[in-house]
C-alpha positions in Angstrom: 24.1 -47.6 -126.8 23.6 -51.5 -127.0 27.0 -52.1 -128.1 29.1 -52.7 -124.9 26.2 -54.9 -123.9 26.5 -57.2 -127.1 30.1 -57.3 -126.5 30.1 -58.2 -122.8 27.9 -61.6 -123.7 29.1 -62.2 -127.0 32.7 -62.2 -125.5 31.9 -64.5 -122.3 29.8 -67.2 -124.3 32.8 -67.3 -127.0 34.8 -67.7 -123.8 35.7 -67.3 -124.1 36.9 -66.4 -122.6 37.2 -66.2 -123.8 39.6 -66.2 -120.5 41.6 -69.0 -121.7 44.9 -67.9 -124.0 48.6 -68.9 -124.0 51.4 -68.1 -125.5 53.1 -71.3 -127.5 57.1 -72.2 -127.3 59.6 -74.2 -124.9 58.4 -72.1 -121.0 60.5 -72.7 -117.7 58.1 -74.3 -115.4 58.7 -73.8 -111.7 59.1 -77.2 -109.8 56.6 -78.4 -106.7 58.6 -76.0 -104.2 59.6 -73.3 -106.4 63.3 -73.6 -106.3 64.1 -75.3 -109.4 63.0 -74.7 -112.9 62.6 -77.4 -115.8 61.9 -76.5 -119.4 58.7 -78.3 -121.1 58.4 -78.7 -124.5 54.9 -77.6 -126.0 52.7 -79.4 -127.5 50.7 -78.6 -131.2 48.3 -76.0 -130.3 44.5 -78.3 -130.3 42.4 -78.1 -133.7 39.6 -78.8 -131.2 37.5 -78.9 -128.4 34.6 -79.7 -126.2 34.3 -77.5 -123.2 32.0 -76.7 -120.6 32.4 -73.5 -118.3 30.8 -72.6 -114.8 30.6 -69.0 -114.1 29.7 -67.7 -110.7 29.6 -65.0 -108.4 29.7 -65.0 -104.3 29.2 -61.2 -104.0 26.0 -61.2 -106.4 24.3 -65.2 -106.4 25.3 -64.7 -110.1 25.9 -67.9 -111.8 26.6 -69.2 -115.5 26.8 -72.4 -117.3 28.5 -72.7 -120.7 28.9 -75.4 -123.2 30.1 -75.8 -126.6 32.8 -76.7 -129.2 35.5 -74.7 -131.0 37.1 -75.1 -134.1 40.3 -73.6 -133.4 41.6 -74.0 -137.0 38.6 -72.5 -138.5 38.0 -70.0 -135.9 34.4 -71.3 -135.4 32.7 -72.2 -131.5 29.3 -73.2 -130.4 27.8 -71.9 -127.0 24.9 -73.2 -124.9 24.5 -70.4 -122.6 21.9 -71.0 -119.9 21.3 -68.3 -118.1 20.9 -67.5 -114.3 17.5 -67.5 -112.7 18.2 -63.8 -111.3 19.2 -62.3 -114.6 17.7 -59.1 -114.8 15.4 -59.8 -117.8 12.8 -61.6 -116.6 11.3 -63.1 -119.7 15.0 -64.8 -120.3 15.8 -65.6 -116.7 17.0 -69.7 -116.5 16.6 -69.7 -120.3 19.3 -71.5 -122.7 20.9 -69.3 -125.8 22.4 -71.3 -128.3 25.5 -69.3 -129.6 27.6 -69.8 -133.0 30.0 -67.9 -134.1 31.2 -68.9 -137.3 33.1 -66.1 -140.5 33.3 -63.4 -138.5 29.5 -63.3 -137.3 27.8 -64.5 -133.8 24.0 -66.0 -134.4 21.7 -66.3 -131.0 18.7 -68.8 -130.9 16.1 -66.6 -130.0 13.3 -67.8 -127.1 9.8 -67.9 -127.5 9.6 -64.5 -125.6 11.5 -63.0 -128.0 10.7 -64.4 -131.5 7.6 -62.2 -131.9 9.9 -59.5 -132.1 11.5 -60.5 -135.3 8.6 -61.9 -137.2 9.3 -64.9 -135.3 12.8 -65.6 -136.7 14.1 -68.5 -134.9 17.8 -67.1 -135.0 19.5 -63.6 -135.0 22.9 -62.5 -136.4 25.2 -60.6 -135.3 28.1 -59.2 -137.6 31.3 -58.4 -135.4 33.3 -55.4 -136.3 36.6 -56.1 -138.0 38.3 -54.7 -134.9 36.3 -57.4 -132.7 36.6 -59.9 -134.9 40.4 -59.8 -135.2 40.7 -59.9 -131.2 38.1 -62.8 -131.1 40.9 -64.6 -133.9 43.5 -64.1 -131.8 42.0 -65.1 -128.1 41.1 -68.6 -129.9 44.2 -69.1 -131.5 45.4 -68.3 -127.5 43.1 -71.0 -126.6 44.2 -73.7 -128.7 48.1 -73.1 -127.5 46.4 -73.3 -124.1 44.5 -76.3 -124.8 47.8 -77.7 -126.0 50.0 -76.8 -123.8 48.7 -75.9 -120.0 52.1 -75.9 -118.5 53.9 -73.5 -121.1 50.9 -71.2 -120.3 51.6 -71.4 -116.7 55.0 -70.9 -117.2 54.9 -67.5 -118.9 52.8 -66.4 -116.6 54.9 -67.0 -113.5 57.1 -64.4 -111.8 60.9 -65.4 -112.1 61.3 -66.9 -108.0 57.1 -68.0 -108.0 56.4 -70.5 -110.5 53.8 -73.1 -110.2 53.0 -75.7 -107.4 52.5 -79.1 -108.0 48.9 -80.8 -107.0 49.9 -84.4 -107.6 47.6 -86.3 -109.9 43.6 -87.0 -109.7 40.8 -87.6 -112.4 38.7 -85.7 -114.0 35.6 -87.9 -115.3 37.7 -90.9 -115.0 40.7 -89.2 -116.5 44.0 -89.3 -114.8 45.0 -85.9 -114.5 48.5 -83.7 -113.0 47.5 -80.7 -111.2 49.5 -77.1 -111.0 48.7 -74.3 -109.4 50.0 -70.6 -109.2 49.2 -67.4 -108.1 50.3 -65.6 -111.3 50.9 -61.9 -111.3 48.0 -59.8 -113.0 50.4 -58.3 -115.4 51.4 -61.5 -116.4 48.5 -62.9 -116.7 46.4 -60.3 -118.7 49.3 -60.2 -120.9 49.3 -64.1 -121.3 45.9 -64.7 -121.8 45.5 -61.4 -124.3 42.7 -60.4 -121.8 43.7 -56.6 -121.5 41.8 -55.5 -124.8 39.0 -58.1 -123.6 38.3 -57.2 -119.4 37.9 -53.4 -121.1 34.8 -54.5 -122.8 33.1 -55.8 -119.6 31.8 -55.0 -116.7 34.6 -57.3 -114.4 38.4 -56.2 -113.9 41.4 -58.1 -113.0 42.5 -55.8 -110.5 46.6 -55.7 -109.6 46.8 -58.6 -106.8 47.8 -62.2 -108.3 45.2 -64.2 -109.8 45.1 -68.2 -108.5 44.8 -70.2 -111.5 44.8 -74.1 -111.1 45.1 -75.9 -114.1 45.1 -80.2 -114.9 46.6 -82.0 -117.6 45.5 -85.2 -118.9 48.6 -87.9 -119.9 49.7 -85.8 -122.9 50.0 -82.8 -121.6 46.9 -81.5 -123.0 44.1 -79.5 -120.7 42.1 -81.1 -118.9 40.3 -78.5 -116.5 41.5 -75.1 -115.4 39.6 -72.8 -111.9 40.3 -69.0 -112.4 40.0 -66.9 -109.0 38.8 -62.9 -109.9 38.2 -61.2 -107.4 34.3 -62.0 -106.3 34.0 -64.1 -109.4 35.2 -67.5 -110.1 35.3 -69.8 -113.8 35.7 -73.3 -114.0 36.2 -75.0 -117.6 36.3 -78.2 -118.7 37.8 -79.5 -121.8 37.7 -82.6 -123.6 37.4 -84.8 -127.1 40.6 -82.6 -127.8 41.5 -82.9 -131.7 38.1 -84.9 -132.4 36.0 -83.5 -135.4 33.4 -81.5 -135.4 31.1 -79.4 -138.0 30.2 -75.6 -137.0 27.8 -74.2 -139.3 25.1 -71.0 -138.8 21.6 -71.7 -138.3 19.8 -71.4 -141.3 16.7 -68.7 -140.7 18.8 -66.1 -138.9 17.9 -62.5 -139.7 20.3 -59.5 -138.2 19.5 -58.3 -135.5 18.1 -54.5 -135.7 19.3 -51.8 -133.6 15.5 -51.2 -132.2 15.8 -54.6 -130.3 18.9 -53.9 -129.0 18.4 -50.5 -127.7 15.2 -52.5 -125.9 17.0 -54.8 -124.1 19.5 -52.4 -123.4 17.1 -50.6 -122.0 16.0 -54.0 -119.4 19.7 -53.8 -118.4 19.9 -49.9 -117.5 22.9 -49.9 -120.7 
């Protein structure tokens, strides 16, 4: 069965997360030391974003690059998803995928190896199940009150004596930017980020010890950067041109993808 295989990629291009999610709303943020609490407005949740993710893995030399918009409003991203040099199908190790998902359906650019499979169709859809489709809605409508509002996120994640520690300020690409970070309890923070329904579908876990997240804000408050900690995995995404426009539309040319390709290359992955 191909399926849990389409949804483990299709869910970590979209990033998705994918990962990112918040919960929007005035949240008590713990002070530098812990011992006093102020309560931070929110801001709007973004409309949207550029991002860039890094995606690697001590325990396996597994590594990931991500980049891409989302339409938050429109519940629309883009994905360049270059994949590692070890990935266990040879004829797409270190190749780029270019992901869209855009009404409820995902299309993959398809690499030369590949093409001659379809007739050489230069793109493949994928239709996501109403079930899929209504979690993907609601981890991007996450992300966009994350996007908007780092701290609140941070905030409803903390335990009620541990909230989050101050990093004093930096840049990021010539940004000034406030740093926070806290070891949030895994409860918390599956139930923050809406990741509980999303870790079943792959092959990681968020396991019961707290999870370091360290998040930057740029001057309004917005995200700038946030480093999640799994155990023997770590994410790093970037976000920027916050609220700018952009057009998300499918490749024209895309043909669905049928079930005999996917059972093939689950087949390459031992699924």
């Amino acid at each position: 069965n191909m399926r849990p295989f389409v949804l483990r990629r299709t869910g970590l291009a979209v990033l998705s997360g994918l990962v990112l999610g918040a919960g929007v709303g005035a949240t008590t943020v713990g002070s530098a030391a812990g011992a006093s609490t102020r309560t931070q407005a929110a801001n709007p949740p973004c409309s949207t974003a550029t991002y860039s993710i890094s995606v690697a893995s001590a325990q396996s030399a597994f590594s990931l690059s991500i980049s891409g918009q989302a339409d938050f409003a429109s519940d629309a991203a883009t994905a360049n998803v270059t994949l590692p040099s070890n990935f266990p199908v040879s004829f797409l190790a270190g190749s780029t995928l270019q992901v869209v998902l855009v009404g409820g359906t995902v299309y993959v650019s398809l690499p030369p190896a590949l093409a001659g499979f379809l007739g050489g169709a230069s793109a493949v859809s994928i239709a996501l199940p109403s079930n899929l489709n209504t979690l993907v809605d609601q981890v991007l409508s996450s992300l966009a009150s994350f996007c908007g509002s780092p701290q609140s996120t941070l905030g409803a994640m903390s335990a009620r004596r541990h909230g989050p520690t101050s990093l004093g300020t930096s840049t990021i690409g010539g940004v000034p930017v406030t740093g926070s970070h806290l070891k949030a309890p895994a409860r918390r923070f599956k139930k923050t980020l809406h990741l509980t329904n999303t870790l079943a579908a792959g092959n990681w876990r968020v396991g019961a010890a707290p999870v370091p997240i360290t998040v930057w804000v740029n001057g309004q408050g917005q995200l700038a950067e946030v480093a999640i900690n799994l155990p023997n995995i770590s994410i790093t995404i970037d976000v920027s041109n916050i609220d700018q426009p952009v057009t998300i539309t499918p490749p024209s040319g895309a043909v669905p993808l049928p079930s005999s390709v996917l059972n093939m290359i689950g087949g390459y992955l031992g699924e």
